[in-house]
N, C-alpha and C positions, 0 to 999 in steps of 0.2 A: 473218182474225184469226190473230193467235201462238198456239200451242199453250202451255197452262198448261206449263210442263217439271218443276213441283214436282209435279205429279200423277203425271205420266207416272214421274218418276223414285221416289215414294214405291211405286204400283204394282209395279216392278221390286224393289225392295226387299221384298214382300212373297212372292215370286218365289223357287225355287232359279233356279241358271245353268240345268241343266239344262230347266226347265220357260220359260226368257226364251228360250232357244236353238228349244226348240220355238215360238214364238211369230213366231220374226221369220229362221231361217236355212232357208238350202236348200244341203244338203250336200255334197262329190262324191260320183261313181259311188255314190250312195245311193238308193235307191226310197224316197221320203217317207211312202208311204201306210206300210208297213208298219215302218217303219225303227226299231229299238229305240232307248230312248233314248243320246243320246250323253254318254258319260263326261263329266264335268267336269273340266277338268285346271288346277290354279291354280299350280303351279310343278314346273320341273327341274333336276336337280339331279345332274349325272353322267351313268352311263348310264339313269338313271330318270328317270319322272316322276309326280308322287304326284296323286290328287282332293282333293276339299274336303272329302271326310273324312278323308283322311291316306293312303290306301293308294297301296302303293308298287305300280308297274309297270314291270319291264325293256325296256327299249324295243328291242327285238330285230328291228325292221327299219330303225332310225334315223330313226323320221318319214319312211316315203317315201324312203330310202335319203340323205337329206342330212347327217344329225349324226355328223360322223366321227369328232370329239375329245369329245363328251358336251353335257350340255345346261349351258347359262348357266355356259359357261367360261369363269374369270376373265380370263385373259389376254386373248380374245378382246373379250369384255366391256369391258375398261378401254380397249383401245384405240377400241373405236366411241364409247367415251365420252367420250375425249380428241379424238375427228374430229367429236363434233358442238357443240364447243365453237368448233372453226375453222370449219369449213365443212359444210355438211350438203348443200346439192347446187346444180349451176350448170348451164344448156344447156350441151351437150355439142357444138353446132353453133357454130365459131367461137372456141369457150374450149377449155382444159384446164384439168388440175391434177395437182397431185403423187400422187396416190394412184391416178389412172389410168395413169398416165407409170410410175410407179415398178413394179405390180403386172406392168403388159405386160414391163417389162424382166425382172421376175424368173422370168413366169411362162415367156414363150418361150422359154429356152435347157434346159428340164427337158423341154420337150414333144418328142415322139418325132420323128424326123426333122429339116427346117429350116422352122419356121416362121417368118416373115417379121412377121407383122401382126396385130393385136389388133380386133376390130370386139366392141364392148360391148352386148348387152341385158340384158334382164331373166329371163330362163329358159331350160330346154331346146326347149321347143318355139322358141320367136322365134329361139333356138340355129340351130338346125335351117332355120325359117324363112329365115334369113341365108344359110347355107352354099349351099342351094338355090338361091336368084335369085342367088349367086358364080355359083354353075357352069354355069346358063342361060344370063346377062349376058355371062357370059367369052366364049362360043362365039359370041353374037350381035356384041358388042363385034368380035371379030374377024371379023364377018361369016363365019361358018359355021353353016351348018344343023343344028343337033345336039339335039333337044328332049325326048329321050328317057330315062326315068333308069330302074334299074335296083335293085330291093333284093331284101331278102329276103321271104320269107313265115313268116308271125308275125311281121314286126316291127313292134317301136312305137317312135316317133319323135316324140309329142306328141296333142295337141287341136286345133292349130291345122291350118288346110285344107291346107295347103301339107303338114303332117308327118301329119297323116291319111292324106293321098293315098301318101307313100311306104310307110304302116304297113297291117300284112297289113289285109284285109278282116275284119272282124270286129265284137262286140258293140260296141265301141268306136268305128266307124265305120256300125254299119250305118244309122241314119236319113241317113246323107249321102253312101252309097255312090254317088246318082247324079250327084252333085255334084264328086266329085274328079277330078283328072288321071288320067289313065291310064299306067300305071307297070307295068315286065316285072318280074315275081317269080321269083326261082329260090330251091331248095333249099337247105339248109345245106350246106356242102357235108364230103363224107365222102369214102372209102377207094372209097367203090363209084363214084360221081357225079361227082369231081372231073375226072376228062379229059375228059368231056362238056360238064363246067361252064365249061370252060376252052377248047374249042373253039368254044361257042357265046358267049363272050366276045370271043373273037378274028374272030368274021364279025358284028359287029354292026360298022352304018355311020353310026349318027345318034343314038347313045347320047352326052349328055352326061356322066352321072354317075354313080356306085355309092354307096351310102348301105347303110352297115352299121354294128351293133352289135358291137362287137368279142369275140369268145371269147363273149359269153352274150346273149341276148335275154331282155331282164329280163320285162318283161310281156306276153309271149309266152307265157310258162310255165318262165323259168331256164332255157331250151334253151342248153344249150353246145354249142363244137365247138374243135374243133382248132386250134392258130394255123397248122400248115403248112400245110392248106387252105386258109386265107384269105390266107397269105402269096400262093398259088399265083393265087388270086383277084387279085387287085392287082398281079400280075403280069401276068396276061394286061389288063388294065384300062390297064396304062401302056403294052402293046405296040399295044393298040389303040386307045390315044388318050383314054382315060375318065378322065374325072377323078373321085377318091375321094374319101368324106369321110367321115371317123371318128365317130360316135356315141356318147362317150365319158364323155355326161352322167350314166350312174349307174358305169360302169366307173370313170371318173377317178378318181384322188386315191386310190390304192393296195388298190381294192376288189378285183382281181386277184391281189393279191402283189406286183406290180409299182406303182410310180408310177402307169402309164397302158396298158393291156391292151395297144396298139401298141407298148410297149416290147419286146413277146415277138416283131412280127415285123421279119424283115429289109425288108420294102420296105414304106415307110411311105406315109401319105396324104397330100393335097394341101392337106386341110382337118382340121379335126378341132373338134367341138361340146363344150363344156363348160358345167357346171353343178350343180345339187346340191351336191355336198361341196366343190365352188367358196368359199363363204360358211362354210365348218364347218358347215351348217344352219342357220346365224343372221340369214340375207334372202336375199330372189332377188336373183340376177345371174345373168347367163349369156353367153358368151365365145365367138364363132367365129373362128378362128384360118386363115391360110392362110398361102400362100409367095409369096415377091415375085413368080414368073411368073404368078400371078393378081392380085395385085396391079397389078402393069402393066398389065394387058388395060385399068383403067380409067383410065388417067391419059390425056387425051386433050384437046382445043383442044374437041371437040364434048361441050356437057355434055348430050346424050343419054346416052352412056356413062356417067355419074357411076353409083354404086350408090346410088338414091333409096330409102333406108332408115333408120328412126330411133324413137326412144323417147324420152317425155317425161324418163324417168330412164336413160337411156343413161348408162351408166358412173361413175352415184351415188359418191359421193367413202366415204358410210360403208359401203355395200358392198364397195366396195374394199380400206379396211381390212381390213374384217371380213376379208377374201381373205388379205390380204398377214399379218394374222395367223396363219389358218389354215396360210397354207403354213410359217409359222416354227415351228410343230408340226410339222407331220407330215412335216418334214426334220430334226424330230431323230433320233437311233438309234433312243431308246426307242420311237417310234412306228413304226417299221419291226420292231424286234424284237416287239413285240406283232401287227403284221399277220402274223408267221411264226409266233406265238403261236397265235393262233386258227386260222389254216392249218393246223396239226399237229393241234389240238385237232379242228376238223371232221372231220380225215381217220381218227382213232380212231372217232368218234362212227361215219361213213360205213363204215367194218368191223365196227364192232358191230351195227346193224340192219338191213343190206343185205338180208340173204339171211331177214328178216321176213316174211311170206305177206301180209300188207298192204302191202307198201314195193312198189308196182309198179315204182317206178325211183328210185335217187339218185345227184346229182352234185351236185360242187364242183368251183368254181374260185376258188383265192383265200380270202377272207375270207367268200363267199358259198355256202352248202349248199341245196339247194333235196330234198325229199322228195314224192315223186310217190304218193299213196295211192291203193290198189287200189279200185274202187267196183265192178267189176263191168261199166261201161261206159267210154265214151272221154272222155277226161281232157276235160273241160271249163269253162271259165271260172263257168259260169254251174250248177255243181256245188253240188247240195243239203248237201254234206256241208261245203262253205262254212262255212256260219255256224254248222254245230255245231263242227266246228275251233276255229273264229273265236272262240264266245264260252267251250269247254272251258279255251282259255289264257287268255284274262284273269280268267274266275274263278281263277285260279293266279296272275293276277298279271305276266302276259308276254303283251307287246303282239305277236303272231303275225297277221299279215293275209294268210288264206291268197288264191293265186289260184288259185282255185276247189277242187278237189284237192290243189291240188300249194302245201306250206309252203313255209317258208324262213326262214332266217337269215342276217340282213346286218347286225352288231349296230354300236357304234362302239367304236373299236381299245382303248378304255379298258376293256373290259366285265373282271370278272376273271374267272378260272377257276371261282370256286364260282357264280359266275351263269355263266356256260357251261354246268357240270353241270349246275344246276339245269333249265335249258331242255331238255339233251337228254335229263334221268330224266323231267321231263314229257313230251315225246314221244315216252319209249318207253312211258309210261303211258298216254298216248294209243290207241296204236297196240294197247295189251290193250282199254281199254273202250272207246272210240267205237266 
């Protein structure tokens, strides 16, 4: 039998959201059993976005670091509105269309170094997913033995197996730690470790690839480092034949101060993942990009070789918009002057409370400030002091999602100056009563 659906849907009506959400959702990195209830959220509106009873919250990580120009921006808006009147989506196996054609054109000549070629998915991990069987495929393609990759530790690179397996070991990985590839981890690398890190670069003999997060390891813990070290990195990686791939899915799209965090080094990557502020935060897509000498490895009479990889919405025509939108912001001035805006703005913040007896440690790079709080023990993800953080700022009104210990601020380039104060007199208010 059909289910009555005037039942079902008068039940729901007798419902808040919040109590239908409990009934039928399973949230991320959430524990269910204990999980408080989840906000309601019915619209956005700039850098905010208000509940169903009206209150206002600054959205001070940009939803998971995607919403770069603010939320249900008009411009962005009109144009997906205009592309789903033409077209809303076509296989991407055999077809094209203009808003893929058009986006690859614009976006390749802004991306750091030469990139050649545009492969389309849906996200940072499938990102990620892609660039990796690139640089496997490459090596095999050309019948070389090379099966070996190479990252960092603490880094994250996704949920899917493939970008698990590159991302440090952790809460994030641990029920499937026995299940990933086996991946060599080095250091961040610094002042003390970089000649080591660089000699043992250059005696590796069956390393395909290097996979890093450029200048910061976002869910790591906002670990920064230096771009001459990693410049120096990817030097020894191209003497020794490694191919590189950029991680640039939450750095992208001027979250550094720059365009693309690899615009800060001299020797660029082979590859490089995008996503997030890809879309303005207005749909997944996700972009793996290379250069025509990886490119060629596939073009071949044997379609063994082909890269057998693909998505039912591979290169969605209103994603692309959305994109091709996006970038027509955030290549205007004022969207560059606002990223040097909040840059200046953090780096005052980051002198006023540094030398706090709770502030165990803060850095910025960019648009992004991250505050490491003292507990007493080692900074860890899975930090009690979490969800007192967590729920101090939304009672204020400011979406803050600490990782674990350690805040941050990644807001979108629109935020003004008095919601900047606002954030940072709550953190130092914080930092007296928590």
């Amino acid at each position: 039998m059909m289910p009555d659906l005037s039942k079902l849907q008068t039940t729901s009506a007798q419902l808040s959201l919040t109590e239908r959400d409990q009934k039928v959702i399973w949230h991320p990195y959430t524990q269910m059993k204990n999980a408080l209830p989840h906000i309601p959220i019915v619209r956005g509106e700039g850098v905010c976005v208000f509940d169903e009873n009206g209150k206002r919250y600054i959205d001070a990580v940009s939803s998971w670091w995607v919403n770069i120009h603010g939320h249900s921006h008009p411009y962005i808006a009109q144009k997906v509105a205009e592309q789903l009147n033409v077209l809303e989506h076509v296989i991407f196996a055999g077809f094209t269309h203009e808003p893929a054609v058009l986006l690859a054109e614009r976006l390749l000549p802004i991306l750091p170094g030469k990139q050649d070629k545009v492969f389309y998915t849906d996200n940072g991990s499938t990102a990620v997913e892609v660039a990796l069987k690139m640089c496997l495929q490459y090596w095999d393609n050309k019948g070389t033995a090379k099966t070996k990759i190479l990252a960092f530790k603490n880094a994250y690179h996704g949920d899917t197996f493939g970008a698990m397996s590159v991302s440090g070991r952790s809460v994030f990985t641990d029920a499937f730690n026995s299940l990933l590839f086996d991946v060599e981890f080095i250091d961040l690398p610094d002042e003390r470790n970089i000649s080591n890190l660089t000699s043992h670069i250059l005696n590796l003999k069956d390393t395909a690839c290097f996979i890093f997060e450029p200048l910061i390891l976002g869910s790591g813990g906002m670990l920064m480092y230096e771009a001459k070290y990693l410049d120096q990195l990817l030097s020894a990686c191209k003497e020794a034949g490694i191919l590189t791939i950029a991680d640039e899915v939450m750095t992208g799209f001027g979250r550094t101060g720059t365009y693309f965090a690899c615009d800060k080094l001299t020797n660029k990557p082979d590859i490089i993942c995008l996503s997030k502020g890809l879309t303005g935060g207005t749909m997944p897509l996700g972009v793996t990009t290379c250069t025509n000498e990886i490119f060629e490895a596939f073009l071949s009479d044997d379609k063994l070789k082909t890269l057998y990889h693909g998505h039912s919405f591979t290169a969605n025509p209103i994603a692309c918009v959305a994109s091709l939108a996006s970038l027509d912001i955030l290549l205007k001035s004022e969207t560059l002057q606002n990223i040097k805006r909040i840059e200046a703005k953090h780096a005052v913040f980051l002198e006023e409370i540094k030398a706090h007896p709770k502030v165990k440690a803060i850095r910025q790079t960019g648009t992004i400030i991250a505050v490491e709080w003292e507990t007493g023990n080692e900074t860890s993800y899975l930090s009690n002091l979490r969800n007192l953080l967590y729920a101090y700022f939304l009672n204020k009104g400011i979406i803050l999602r600490p990782l674990g210990n350690i805040i941050y601020i990644l807001p979108p380039y629109i935020i003004s100056n008095e919601d900047l104060d606002y954030i940072y007199t709550a953190i130092k208010t914080a930092l007296e009563e928590v």
